[in-house]
Structure formats: structure tokens, C-alpha cells
PASEBA-1860 file (N, C-alpha, C; in nm, 3 decimals):
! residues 123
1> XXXXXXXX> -1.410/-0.263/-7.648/-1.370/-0.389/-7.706/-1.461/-0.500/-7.654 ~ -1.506/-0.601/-7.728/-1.575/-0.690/-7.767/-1.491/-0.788/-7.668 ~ -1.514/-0.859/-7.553/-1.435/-0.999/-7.502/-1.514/-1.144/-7.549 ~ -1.472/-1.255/-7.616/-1.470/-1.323/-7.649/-1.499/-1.445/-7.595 ~ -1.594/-1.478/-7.564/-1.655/-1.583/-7.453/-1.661/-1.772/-7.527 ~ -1.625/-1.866/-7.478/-1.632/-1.967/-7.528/-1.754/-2.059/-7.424 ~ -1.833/-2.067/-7.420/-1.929/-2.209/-7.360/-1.933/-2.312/-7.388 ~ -1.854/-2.372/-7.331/-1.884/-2.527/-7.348/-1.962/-2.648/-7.254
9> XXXXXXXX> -2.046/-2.686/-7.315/-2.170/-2.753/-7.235/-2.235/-2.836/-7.339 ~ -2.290/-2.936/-7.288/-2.346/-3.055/-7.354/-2.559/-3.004/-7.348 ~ -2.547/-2.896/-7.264/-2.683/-2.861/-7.211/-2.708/-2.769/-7.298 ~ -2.785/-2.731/-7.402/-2.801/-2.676/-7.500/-2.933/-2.507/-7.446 ~ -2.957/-2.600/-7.384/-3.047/-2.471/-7.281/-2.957/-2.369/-7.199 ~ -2.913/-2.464/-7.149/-2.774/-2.411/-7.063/-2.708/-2.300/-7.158 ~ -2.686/-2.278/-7.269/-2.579/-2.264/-7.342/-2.632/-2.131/-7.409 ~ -2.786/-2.166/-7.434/-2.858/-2.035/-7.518/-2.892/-1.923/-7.413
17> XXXXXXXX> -2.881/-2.003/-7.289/-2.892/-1.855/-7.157/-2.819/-1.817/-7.135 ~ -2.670/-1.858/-7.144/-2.574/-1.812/-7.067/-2.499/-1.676/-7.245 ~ -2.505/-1.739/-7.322/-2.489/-1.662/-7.440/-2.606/-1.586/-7.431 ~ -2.688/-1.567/-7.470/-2.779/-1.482/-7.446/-2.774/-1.361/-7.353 ~ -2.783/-1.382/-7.249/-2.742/-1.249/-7.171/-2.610/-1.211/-7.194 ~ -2.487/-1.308/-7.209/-2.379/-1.243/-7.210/-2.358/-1.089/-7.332 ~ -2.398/-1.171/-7.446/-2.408/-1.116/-7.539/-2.503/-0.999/-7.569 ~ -2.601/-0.999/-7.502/-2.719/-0.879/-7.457/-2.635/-0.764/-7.375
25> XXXXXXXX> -2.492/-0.808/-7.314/-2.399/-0.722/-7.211/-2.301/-0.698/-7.261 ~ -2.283/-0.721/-7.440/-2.186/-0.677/-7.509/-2.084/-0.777/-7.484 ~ -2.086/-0.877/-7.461/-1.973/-1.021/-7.504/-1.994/-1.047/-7.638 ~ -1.912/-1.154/-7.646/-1.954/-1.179/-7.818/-1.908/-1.362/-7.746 ~ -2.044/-1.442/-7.743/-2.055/-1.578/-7.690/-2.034/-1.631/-7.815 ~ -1.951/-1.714/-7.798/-1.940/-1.853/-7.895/-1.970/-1.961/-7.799 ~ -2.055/-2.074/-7.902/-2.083/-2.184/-7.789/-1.998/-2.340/-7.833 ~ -2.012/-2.424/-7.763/-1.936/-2.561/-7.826/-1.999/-2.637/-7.793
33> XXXXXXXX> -2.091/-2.777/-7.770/-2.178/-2.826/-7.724/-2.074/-2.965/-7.650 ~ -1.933/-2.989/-7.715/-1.850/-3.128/-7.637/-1.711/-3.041/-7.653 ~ -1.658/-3.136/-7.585/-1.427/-3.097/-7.545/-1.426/-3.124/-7.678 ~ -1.424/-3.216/-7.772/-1.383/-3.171/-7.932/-1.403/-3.087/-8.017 ~ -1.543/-3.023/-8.012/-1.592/-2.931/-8.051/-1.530/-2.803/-7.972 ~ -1.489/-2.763/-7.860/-1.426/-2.629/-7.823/-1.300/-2.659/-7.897 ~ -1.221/-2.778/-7.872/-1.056/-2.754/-7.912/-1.029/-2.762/-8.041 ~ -1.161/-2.789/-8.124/-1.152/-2.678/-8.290/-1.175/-2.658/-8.300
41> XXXXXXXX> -1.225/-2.549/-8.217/-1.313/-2.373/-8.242/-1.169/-2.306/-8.170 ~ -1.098/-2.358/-8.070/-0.971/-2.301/-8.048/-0.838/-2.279/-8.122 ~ -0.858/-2.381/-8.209/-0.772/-2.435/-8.249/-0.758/-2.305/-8.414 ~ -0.872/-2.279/-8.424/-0.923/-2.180/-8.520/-0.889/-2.010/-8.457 ~ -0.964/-1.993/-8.385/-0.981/-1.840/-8.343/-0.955/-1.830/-8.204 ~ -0.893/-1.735/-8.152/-0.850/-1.708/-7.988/-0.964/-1.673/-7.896 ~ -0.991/-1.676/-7.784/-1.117/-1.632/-7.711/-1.013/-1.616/-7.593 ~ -1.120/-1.514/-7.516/-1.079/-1.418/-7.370/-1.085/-1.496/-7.262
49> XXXXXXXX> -1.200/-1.623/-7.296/-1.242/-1.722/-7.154/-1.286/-1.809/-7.235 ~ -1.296/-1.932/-7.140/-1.366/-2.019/-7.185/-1.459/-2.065/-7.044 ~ -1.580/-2.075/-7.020/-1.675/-2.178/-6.932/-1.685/-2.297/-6.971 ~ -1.647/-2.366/-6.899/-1.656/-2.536/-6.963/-1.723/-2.619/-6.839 ~ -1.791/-2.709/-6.880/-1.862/-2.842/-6.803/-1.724/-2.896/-6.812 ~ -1.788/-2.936/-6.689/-1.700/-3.085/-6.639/-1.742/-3.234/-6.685 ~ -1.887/-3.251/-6.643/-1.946/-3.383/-6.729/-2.022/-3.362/-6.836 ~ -1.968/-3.394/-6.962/-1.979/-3.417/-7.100/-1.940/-3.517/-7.164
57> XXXXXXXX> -2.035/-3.586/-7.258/-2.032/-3.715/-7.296/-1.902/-3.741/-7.365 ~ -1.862/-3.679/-7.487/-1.756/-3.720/-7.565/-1.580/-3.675/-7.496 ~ -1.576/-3.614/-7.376/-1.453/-3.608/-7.346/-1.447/-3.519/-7.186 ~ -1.469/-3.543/-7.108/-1.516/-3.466/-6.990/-1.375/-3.343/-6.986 ~ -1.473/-3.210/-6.870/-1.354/-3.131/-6.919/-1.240/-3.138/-6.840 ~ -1.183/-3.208/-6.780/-1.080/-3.192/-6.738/-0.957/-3.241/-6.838 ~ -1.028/-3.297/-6.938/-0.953/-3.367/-7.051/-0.914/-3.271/-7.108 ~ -1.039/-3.185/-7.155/-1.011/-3.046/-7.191/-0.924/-2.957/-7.167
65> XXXXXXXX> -0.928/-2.902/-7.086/-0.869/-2.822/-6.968/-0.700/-2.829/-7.005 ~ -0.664/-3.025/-6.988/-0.524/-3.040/-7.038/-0.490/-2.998/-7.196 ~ -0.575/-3.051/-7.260/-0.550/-3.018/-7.406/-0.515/-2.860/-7.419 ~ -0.575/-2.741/-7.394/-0.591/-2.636/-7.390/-0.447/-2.576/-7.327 ~ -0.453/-2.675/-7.192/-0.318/-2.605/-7.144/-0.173/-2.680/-7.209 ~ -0.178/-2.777/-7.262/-0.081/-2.822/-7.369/-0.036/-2.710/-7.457 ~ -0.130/-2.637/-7.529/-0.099/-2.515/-7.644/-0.008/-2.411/-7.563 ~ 0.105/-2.370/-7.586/0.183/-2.231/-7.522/0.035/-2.100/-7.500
73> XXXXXXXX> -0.028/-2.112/-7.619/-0.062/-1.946/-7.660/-0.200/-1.912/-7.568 ~ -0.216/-2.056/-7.491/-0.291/-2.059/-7.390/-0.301/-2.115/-7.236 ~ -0.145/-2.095/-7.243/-0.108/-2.093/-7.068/-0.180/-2.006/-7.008 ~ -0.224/-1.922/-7.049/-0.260/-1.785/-6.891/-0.464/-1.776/-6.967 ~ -0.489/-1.790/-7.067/-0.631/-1.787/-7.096/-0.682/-1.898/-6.992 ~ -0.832/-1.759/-6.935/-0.897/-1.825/-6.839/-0.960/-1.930/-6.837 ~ -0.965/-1.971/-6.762/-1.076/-2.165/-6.783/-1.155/-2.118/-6.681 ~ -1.282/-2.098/-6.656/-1.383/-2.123/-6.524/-1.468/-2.262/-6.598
81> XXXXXXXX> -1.425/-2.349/-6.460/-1.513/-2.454/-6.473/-1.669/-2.420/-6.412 ~ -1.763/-2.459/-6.475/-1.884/-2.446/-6.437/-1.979/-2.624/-6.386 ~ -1.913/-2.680/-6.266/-2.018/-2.840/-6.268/-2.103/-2.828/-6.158 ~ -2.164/-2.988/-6.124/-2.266/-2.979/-6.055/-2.171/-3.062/-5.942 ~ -2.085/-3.142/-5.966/-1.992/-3.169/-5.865/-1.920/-3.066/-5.738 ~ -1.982/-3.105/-5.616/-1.928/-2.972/-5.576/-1.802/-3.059/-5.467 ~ -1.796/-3.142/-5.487/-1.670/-3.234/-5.352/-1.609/-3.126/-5.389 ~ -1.531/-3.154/-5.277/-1.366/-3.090/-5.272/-1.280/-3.147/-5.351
89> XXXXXXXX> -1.293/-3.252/-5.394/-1.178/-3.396/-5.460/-1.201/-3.332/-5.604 ~ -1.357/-3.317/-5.681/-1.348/-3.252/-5.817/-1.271/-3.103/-5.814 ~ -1.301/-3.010/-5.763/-1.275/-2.869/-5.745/-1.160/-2.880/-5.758 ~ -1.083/-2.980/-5.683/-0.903/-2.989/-5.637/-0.875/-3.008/-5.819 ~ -0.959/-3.124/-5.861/-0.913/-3.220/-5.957/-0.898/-3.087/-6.095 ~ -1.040/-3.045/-6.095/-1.054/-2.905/-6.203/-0.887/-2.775/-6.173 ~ -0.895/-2.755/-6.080/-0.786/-2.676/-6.039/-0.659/-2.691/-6.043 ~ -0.626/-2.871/-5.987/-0.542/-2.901/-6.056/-0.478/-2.926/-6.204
97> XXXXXXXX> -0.572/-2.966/-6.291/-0.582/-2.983/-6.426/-0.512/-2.827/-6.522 ~ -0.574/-2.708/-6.423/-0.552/-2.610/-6.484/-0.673/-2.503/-6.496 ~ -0.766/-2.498/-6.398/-0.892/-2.397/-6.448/-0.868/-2.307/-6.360 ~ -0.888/-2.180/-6.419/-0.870/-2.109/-6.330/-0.943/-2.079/-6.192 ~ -1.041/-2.087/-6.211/-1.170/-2.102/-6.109/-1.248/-2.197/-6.149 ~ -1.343/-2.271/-6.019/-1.409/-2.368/-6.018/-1.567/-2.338/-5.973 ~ -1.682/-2.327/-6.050/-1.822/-2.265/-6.018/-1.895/-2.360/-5.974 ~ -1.978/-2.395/-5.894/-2.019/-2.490/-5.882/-2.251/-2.474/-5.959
105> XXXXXXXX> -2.248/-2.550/-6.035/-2.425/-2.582/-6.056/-2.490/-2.587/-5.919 ~ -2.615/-2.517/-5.937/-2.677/-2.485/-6.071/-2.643/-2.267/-6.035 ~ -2.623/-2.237/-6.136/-2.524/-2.087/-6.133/-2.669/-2.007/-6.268 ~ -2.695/-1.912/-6.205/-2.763/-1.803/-6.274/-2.703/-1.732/-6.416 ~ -2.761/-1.709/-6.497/-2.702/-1.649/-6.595/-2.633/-1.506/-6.579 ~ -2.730/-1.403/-6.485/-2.691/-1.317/-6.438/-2.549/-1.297/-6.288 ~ -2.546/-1.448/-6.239/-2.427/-1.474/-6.121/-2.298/-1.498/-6.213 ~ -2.325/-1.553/-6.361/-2.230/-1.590/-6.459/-2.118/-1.416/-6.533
113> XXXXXXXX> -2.262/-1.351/-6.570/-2.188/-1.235/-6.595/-2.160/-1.135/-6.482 ~ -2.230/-1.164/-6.344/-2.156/-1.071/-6.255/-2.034/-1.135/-6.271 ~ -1.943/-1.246/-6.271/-1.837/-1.309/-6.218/-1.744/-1.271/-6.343 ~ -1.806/-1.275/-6.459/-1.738/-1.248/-6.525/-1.695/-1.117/-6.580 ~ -1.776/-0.975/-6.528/-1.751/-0.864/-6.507/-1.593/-0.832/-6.415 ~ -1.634/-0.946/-6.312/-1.488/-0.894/-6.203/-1.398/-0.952/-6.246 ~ -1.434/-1.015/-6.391/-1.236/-1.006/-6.455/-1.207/-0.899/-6.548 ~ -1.301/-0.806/-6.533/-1.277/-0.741/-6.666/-1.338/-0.608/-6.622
121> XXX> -1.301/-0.574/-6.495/-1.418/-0.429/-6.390/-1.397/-0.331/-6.526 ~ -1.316/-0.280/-6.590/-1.311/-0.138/-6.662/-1.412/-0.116/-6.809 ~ -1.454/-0.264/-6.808/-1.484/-0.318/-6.989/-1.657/-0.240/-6.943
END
């Protein structure tokens, strides 16, 4: 089975590497480039995870993060935040909001799908 990857990032480079390999490893990457653009691509079709930025112009993700966890049918779907913020005060703030894990920039494409292998060891 095919797991269902969402990227959301304003970094368009960012976005074609991290899809790219995923998808070279048998994911199936969907990308979103802002928080409005993922929460109607969600709002449409279900996904396994989502990676989301934290700083993005049209709605940063922690805005996100709430919207997402507002919906019932996505209480327990994963959130890994991926920023360049590494305080303790953001991490708390992402975690609190609702992500499941907090990554900190700048993160390898290949450190992306090891991490995301160990949610899914059998796939």
C-alpha cells in the first residue's frame, strides 16, 4: 500500500526534493505550497501525514495545524512540523497546537524518509 504524503512549504525546491525521493521510495507525495492550499487539498482527499512549515506567508502553520485538528476525521493524522526555528518556545508552541513531532531545518531529504519509515517500519 501506497502512504499518502502531504508537503507543505512555501520553498518550492524544498518541496520537489522532499517529493521526489519520497516518491522514488514508493510514497505517493502531494505538495501544497501555503496553509490554504493544504486545507483544500484536505478538505478533498485524506492523506497518511502531512510535513508542514511553520513560516509561510499566507497563514503560518501553526494556524494550520489548528484548522486540521478542528476536523474529527483528523484528530490522530500525523502532523511533523518541519522549521528553521529551533527555540524551545516554537517546538512547545508547534506541539502544543497539535503536531505530532517537531523537525527542526535544515533536514535532508533522505533524514526525512528515514523518519518517516519509523512510522511505518513494515511498509
Amino acid at each position: 500500500m501506497s502512504r499518502e504524503i502531504l508537503i507543505v512549504d512555501d520553498d518550492l525546491l524544498l518541496c520537489k526534493l522532499f517529493s521526489t525521493t519520497l516518491e522514488k521510495h514508493g510514497y505517493t507525495a502531494h505538495v501544497a505550497y501555503s496553509g490554504p492550499d493544504a486545507l483544500e487539498f484536505l478538505s478533498t482527499r485524506p492523506v497518511d501525514l502531512v510535513v508542514l512549515d511553520i513560516m509561510m506567508a499566507d497563514m503560518d502553520g501553526i494556524d494550520v495545524i489548528a484548522q486540521i485538528r478542528r476536523n474529527p476525521a483528523y484528530l490522530r493524522l500525523p502532523i511533523v512540523v518541519l522549521s528553521a526555528r529551533a527555540d524551545f518556545a516554537s517546538r512547545q508552541r508547534g506541539l502544543i497546537a497539535g503536531a505530532t513531532d517537531y523537525l527542526i531545518k535544515p533536514i535532508t531529504p533522505d533524514d526525512l524518509l528515514a523518519y518517516i519509515r519509523r512510522l511505518w517500519p513494515q511498509d
